[in-house]
C-alpha positions as CSV (number, residue, x, y, z in Angstrom):
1,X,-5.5,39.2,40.5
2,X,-4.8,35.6,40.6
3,X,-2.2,34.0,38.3
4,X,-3.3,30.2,37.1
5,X,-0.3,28.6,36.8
6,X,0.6,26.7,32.9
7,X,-0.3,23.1,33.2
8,X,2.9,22.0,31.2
9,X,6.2,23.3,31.2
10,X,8.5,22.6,27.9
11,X,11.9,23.0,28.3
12,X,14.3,23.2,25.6
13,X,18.5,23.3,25.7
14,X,20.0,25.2,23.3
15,X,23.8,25.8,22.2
16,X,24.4,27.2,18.8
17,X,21.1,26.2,17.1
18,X,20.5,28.9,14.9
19,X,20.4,27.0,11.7
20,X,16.9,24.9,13.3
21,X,15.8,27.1,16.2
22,X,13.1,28.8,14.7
23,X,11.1,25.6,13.7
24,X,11.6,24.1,17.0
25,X,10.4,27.5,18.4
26,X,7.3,27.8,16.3
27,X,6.4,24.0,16.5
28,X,5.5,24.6,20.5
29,X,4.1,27.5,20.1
30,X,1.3,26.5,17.4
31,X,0.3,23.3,19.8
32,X,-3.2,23.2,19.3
33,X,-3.1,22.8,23.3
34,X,-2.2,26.1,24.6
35,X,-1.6,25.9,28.8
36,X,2.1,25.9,28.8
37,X,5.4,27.8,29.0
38,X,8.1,27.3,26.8
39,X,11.5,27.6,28.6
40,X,14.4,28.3,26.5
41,X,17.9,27.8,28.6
42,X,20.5,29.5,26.5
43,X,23.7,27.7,27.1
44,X,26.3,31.0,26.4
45,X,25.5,30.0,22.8
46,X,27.9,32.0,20.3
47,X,25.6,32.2,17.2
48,X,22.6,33.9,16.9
49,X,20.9,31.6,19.2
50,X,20.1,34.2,21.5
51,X,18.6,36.9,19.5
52,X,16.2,34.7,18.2
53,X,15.2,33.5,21.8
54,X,14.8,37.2,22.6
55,X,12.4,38.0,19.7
56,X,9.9,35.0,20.7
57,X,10.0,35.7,24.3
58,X,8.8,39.4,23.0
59,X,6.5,38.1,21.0
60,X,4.8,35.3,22.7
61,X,4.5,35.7,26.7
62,X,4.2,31.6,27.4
63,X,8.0,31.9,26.2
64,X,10.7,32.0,29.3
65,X,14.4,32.8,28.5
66,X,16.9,31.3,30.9
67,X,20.8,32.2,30.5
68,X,23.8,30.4,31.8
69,X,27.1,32.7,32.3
70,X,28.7,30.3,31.0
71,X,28.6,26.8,28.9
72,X,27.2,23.9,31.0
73,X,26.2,21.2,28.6
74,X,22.8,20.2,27.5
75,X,22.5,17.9,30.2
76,X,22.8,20.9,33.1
77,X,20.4,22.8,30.5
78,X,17.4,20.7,31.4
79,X,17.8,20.6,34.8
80,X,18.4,24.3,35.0
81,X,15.0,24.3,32.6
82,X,13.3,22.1,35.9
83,X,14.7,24.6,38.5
84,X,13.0,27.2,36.7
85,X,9.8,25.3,35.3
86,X,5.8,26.2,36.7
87,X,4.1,23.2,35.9
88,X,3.2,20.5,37.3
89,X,4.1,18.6,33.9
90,X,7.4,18.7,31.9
91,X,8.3,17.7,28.5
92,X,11.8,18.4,26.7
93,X,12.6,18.9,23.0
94,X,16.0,19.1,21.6
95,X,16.8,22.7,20.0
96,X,17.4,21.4,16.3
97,X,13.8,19.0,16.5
98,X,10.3,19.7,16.4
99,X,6.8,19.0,18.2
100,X,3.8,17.6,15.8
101,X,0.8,19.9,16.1
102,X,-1.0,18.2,18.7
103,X,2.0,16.3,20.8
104,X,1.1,18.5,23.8
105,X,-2.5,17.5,23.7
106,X,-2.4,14.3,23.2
107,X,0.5,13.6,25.9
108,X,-1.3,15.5,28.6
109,X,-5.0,14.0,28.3
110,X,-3.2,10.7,28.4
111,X,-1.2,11.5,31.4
112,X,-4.2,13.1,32.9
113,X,-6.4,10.4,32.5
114,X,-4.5,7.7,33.5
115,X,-2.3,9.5,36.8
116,X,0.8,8.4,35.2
117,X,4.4,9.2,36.1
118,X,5.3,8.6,32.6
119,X,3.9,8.9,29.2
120,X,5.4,8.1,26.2
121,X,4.8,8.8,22.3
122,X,5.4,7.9,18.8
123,X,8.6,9.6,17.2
124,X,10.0,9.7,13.1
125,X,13.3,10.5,12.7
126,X,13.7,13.0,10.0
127,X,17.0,14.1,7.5
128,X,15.1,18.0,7.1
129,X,10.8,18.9,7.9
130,X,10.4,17.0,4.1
131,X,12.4,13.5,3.6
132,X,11.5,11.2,6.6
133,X,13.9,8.7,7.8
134,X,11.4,6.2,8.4
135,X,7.9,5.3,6.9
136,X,6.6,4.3,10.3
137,X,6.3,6.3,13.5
138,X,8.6,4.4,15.9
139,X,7.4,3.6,19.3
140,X,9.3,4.3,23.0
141,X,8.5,1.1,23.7
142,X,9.2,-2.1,22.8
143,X,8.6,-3.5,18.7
144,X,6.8,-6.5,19.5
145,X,3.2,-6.4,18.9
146,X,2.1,-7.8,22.4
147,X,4.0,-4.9,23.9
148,X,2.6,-2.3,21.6
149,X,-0.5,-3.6,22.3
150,X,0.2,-2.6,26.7
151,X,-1.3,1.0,26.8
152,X,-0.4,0.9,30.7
153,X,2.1,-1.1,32.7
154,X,2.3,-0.9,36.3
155,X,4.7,-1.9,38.8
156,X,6.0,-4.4,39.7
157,X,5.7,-5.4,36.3
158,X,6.9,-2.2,35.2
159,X,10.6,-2.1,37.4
160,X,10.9,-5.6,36.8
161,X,10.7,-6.2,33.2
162,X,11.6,-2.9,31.9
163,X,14.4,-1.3,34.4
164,X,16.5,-3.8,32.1
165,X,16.3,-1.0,29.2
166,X,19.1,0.9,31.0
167,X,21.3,-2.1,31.1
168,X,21.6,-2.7,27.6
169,X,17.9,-4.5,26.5
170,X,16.1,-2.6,24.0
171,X,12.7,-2.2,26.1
172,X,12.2,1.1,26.6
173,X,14.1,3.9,24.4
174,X,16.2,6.2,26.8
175,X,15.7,10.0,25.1
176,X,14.0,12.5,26.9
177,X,11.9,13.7,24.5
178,X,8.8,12.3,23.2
179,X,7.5,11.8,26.7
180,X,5.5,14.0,29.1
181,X,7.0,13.6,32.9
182,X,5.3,14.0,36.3
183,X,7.4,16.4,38.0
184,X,6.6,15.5,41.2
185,X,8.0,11.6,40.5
186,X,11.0,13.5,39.3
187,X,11.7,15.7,42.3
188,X,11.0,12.3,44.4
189,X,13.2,10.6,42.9
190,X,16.2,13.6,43.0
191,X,17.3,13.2,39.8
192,X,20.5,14.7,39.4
193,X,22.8,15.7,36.3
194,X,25.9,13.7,35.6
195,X,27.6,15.9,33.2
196,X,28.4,13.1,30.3
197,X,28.6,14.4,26.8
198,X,26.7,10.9,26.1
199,X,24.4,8.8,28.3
200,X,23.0,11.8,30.0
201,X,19.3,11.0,28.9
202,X,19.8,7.5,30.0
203,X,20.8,8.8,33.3
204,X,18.3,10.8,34.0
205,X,15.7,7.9,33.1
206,X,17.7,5.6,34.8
207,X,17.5,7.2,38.0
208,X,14.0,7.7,37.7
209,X,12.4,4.0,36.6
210,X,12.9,3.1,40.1
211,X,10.3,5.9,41.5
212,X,7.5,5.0,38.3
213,X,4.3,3.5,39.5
214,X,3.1,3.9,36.1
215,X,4.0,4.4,32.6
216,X,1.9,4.5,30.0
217,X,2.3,4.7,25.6
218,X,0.4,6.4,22.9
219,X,0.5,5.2,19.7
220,X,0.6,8.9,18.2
221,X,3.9,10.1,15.9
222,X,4.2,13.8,18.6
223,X,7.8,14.3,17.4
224,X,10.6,14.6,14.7
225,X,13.8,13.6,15.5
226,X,16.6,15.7,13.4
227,X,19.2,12.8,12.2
228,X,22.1,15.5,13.3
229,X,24.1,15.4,9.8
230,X,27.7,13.5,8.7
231,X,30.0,13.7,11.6
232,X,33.7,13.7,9.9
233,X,35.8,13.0,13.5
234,X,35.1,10.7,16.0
235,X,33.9,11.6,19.7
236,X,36.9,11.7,21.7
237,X,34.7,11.3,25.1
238,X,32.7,8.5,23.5
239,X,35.0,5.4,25.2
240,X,35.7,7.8,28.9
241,X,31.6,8.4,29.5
242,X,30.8,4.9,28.4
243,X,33.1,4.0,31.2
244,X,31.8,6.6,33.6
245,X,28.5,5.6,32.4
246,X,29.1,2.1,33.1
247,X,30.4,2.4,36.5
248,X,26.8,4.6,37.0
249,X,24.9,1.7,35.9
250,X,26.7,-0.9,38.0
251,X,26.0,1.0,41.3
252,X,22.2,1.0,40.0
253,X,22.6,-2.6,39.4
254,X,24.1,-3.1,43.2
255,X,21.3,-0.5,44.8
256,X,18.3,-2.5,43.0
257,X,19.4,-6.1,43.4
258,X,19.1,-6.4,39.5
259,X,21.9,-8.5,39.2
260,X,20.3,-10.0,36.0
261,X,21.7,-7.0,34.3
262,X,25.3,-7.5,34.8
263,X,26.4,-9.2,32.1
264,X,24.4,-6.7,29.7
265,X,26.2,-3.9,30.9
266,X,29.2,-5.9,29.7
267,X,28.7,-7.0,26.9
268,X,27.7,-3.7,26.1
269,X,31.2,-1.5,27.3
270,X,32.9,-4.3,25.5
271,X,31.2,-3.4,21.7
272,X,31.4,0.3,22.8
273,X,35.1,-0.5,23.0
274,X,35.6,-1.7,19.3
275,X,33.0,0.8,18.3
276,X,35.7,3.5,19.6
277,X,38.7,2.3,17.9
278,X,36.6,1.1,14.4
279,X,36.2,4.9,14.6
280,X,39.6,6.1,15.0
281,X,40.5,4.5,11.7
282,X,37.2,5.2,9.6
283,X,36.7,9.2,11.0
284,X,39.9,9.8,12.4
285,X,41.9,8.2,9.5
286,X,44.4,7.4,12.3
287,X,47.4,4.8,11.2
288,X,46.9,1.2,12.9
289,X,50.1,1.4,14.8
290,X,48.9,4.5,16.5
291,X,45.2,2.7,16.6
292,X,47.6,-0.3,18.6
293,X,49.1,2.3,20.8
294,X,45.5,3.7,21.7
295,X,44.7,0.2,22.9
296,X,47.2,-0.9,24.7
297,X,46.8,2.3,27.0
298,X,43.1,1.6,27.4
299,X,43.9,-2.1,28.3
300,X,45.7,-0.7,31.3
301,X,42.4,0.3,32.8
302,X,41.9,-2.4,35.8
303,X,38.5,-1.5,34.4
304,X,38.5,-4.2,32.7
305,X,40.5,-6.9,34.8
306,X,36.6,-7.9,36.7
307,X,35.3,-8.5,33.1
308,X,36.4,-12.3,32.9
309,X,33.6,-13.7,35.0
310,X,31.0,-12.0,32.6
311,X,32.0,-12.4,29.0
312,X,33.2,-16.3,29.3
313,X,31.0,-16.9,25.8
314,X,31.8,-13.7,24.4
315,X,34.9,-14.0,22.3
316,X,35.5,-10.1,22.1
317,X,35.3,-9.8,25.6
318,X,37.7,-12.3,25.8
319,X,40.4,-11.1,23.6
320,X,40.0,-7.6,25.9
321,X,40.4,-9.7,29.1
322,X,43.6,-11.9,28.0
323,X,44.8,-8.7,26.2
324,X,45.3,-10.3,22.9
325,X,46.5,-7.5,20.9
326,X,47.0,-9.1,17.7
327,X,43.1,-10.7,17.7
328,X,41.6,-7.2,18.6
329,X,43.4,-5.4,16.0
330,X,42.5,-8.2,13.5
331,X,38.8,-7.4,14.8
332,X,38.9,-3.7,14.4
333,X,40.6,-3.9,10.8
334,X,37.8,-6.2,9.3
335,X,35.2,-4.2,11.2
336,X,36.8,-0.6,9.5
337,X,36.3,-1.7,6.4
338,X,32.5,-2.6,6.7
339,X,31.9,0.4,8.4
340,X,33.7,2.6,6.1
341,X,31.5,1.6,3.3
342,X,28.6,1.9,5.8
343,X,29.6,5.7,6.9
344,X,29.8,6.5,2.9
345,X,26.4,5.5,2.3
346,X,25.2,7.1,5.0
347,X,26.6,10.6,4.3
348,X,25.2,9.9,0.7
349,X,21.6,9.4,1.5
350,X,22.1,12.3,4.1
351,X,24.2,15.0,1.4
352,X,20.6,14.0,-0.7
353,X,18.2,14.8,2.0
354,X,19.9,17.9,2.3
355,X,19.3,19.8,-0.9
């Protein structure tokens, strides 16, 4: 007896998502399109996580359950998910978000049809399955209305133009999910993990632009976003992977000859930066002299001694460069404030979503 292989593979990470799992269980496996396996990579997940994983894979046989022996991050998840995947085909979906009905469908008979490497949908991003963040499905690619109106885009057009969306240029959105991938472009390419608690979906879509002959949207909303609730402490990685991150793009930059892109990626470490300390003060509640001793360490990074040449009109990158103390602080305080007031509205609106 033959066995027809599924003509998509789903893969999902999880770690500790018993509060959501179910939904984002069920909302694959009512697709109206039904050729797939769901794999399900347990990440040595200390909640429930894994006894819920066990009753769907009993229940339903197009569910696989993968388990690590210990915690690898989500980014190591997916790629564990490829290792183990069937199908010519793979899409992703984040443990605590959920497929619409017909996402499958419609991002397969678009890939399909085309011979795409790529293939992007709509996405909402919701507070819970009721209150939607926004009115309008949000696109992958790019807002203006000439470049909603591209179904397709080729290369060269397509490495040209868009590889700047890993550099800092909102072209193309960097997630994972809401997209249907050749596998074969990925295995080409030998996309490989790089471990960062952030930036590891841009990574992995990074590395892989390069390798796209084709790339193609759908206007259809296939998936809800989760906005992942109040965070009350900062992320202590946040300022380290934005470096490592950094140092990843640059060598991209170098490899490709898309030295257009430098100062982007510049600019970019510089607001991440503030962005880090701002939050040491607003979540962390931490005093400014200990903010001031935070900074001066960081300035010591030679990182940041080869920034002069790129962020000559860029007055914060300037005050990081000359290591003006008094001028970044000044920043950061203002800066506090406004986002203090913004991080209380926010966990309003969210606290109201969440009844």
């Amino acid at each position: 007896m033959s066995y027809n292989l599924p003509k998509v593979s789903v893969i999902c990470p999880v770690y500790n998502a018993e509060k959501h799992l179910k939904k984002c269980i069920t909302s694959v496996l009512n697709q109206t399109f039904r050729d797939f396996e769901f794999i399900l990579v347990n990440d040595k997940s200390t909640d429930q996580s894994a006894s819920i994983i066990q009753y769907y894979t009993q229940k339903d046989s197009r569910v696989k359950a993968i388990e690590h022996e210990y915690n690898q991050g989500e980014g190591q998840s997916r790629f564990t998910g490829i290792e183990h995947s069937s199908a010519d085909y793979l899409m992703f979906i984040d443990a605590d978000d959920w497929y619409a009905n017909d996402a499958i469908e419609l991002l397969y008979t678009k890939i399909k049809k085309e011979n795409a490497d790529i293939v992007f949908g709509s996405f909402a991003r919701a507070i819970n399955e009721f209150k939607l963040f926004q009115s309008k499905p949000l696109n992958n690619l790019a807002s203006t209305e000439k470049r909603r109106a591209e179904t397709c885009i080729t290369s060269p057009k397509l490495f040209d133009t868009f590889f700047h969306s890993y550099f800092g240029k909102n072209l193309l959105t960097v997630t994972m999910w809401a997209k249907i991938y050749k596998k074969e472009t990925i295995l080409k390419a030998n996309v490989q993990p790089t471990h960062l608690k952030m930036g590891e979906d841009l990574s992995f879509n990074m590395q892989l632009h390069p390798f796209l002959k084709k790339a193609c949207l759908i206007p259809d909303l296939v998936y809800y976003y989760r906005f992942g609730g109040m965070t009350s402490t900062s992320n202590p990685n946040f300022l380290r992977d934005a470096k490592i991150l950094f140092k990843h793009k640059r060598k991209y930059i170098e490899q490709y000859n898309y030295f257009k892109a430098l100062p982007y990626i510049h600019y970019e470490l510089v607001n991440i930066f503030y962005s880090h300390f701002i939050n040491l003060i607003v979540l962390d509640k931490k005093p400014l002299i200990e903010v001031e001793q935070h900074i001066r360490k960081e300035l010591e990074d030679p990182l940041y001694s080869n920034f002069e040449h790129y962020v000559k009109e860029h007055e914060k990158g300037q005050h990081i460069v000359k290591k003006d103390i008094s001028k970044i602080l000044n920043y950061i305080q203002i800066h506090s404030k406004k986002q203090g007031r913004k991080h209380l509205l926010k966990r309003f609106v969210y606290n109201l979503g969440s009844f």
